[in-house]
N, C-alpha and C positions, 0 to 999 in steps of 0.2 A: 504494500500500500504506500504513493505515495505519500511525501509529509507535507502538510499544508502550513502555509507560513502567512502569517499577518502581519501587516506591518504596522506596530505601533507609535515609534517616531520618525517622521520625515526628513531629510537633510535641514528643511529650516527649521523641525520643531527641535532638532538636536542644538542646530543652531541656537535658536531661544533659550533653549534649556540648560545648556554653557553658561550662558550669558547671566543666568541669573543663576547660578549657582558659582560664577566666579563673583557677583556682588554679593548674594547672601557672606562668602567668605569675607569681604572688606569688609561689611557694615559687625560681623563678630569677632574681628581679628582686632580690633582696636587699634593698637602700635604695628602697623604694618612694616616698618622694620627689626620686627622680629618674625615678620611670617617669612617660611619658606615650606615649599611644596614638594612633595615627592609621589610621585608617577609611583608604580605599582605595574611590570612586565606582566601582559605586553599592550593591554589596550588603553592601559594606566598612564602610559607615560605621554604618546601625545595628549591623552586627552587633560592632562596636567599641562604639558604646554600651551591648548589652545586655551584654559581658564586664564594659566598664566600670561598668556598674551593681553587677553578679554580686564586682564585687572591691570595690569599698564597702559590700556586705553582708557582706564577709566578713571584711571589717578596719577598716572606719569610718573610710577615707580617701577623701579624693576625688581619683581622678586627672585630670590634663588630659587633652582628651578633642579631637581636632582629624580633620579632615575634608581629606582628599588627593585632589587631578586629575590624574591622570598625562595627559588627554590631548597636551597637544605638548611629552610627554616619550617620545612613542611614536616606533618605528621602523618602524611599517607603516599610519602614516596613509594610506600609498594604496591600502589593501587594505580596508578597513574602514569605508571610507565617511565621507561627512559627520555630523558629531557639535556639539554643544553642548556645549562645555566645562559642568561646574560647577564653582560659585567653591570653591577652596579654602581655607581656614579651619583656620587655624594663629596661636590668637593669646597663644602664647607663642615664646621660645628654646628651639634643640633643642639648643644649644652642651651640653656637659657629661652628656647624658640618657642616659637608657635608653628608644629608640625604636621600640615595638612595631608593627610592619605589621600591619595586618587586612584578610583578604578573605575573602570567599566560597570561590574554588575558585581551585586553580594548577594549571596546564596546560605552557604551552609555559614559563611564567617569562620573559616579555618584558613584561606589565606589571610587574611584580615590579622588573625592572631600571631600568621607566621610572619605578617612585616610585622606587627608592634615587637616581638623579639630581636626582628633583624634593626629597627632604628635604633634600639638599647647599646647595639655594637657601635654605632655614631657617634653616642651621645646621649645626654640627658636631658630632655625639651621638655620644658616648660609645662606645654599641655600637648598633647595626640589628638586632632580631630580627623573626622575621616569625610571624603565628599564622594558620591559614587551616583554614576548617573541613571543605572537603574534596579530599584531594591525589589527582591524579586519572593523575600522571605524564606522560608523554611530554614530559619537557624537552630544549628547544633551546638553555638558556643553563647555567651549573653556579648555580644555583640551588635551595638547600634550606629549609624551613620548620623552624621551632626549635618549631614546637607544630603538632601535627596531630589535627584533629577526628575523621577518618575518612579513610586509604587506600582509594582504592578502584580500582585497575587496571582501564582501561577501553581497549575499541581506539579508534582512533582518528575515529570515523564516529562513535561514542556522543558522544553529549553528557550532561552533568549541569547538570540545573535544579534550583537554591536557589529556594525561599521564605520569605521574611521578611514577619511581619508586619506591618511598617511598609511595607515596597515592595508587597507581595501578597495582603495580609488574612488568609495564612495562614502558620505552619514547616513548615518540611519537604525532602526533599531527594528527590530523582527522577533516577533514570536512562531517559535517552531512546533507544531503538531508532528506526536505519528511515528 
């Protein structure tokens, strides 16, 4: 049986959706020079660049802007197959920060837990908040997002596929039947 896919954000609702989840960050980040952002491999990280972009147009700062591997910070590397780490790229202090997580989609919240260990190797920040563009439920761990792109309750056999245009050549977000 085919799988049937629906599509629930559009290249411009993705667009929208950026956009206001890189202001929800300024308007709670207070002292934006302590914010810095860290991407989450692999849908993580542009989509940390395009907020980080979206809040230098909005305030004419530039924030740090750093790229996170949770892989052997995971607890189910035996479930999930062989992987190629990517390097992680963090080339400041997180000591003192305000450390924004970026992902794509949170699910079970067991990557989620395996970057808050892996920033601990960084540094000591401040506070961890997490922004993720679309919450999709069924957590296994008590893990919450402080910025959410779009709820979307989904069973558990659905999948959701992000696309970014720097991973995909396209935005957009899709719900997977089947």
């Amino acid at each position: 049986m085919p799988q049937e896919r629906i599509e629930i954000l559009s290249a411009e609702e993705v667009r929208r959706t950026v956009n206001r989840l890189a202001s929800q960050i300024v308007e709670r980040s207070g002292d934006l020079s302590k914010l810095v952002l860290l991407g989450i491999y692999t849908r993580g990280v542009p989509l940390a660049k395009t907020i980080c972009d979206q809040i230098q147009v909005l305030e004419n700062v530039v924030i740090p802007l750093g790229a996170i591997d949770i892989t052997f910070y995971r607890d189910d590397l035996d479930t999930i197959g062989v992987r190629t780490p990517a390097k992680t790229e963090i080339s400041f202090d997180l000591t003192g920060k305000t450390v924004v997580l970026i992902d794509d989609v949170i699910y079970k919240g067991r990557t989620i837990r395996a970057a808050l260990d892996a920033v601990n190797d960084y540094g000591r920040p401040e506070v961890i908040r997490l922004a993720v563009l679309i919450d999709r439920g069924h957590r296994e761990v008590p893990i919450h997002p402080d910025y959410i792109g779009k709820q979307l309750p989904t069973a558990k056999e659905e999948m959701i596929k992000v696309y970014l245009q720097e991973t995909d050549g396209r935005d957009g977000v899709e719900l997977v039947k089947g």
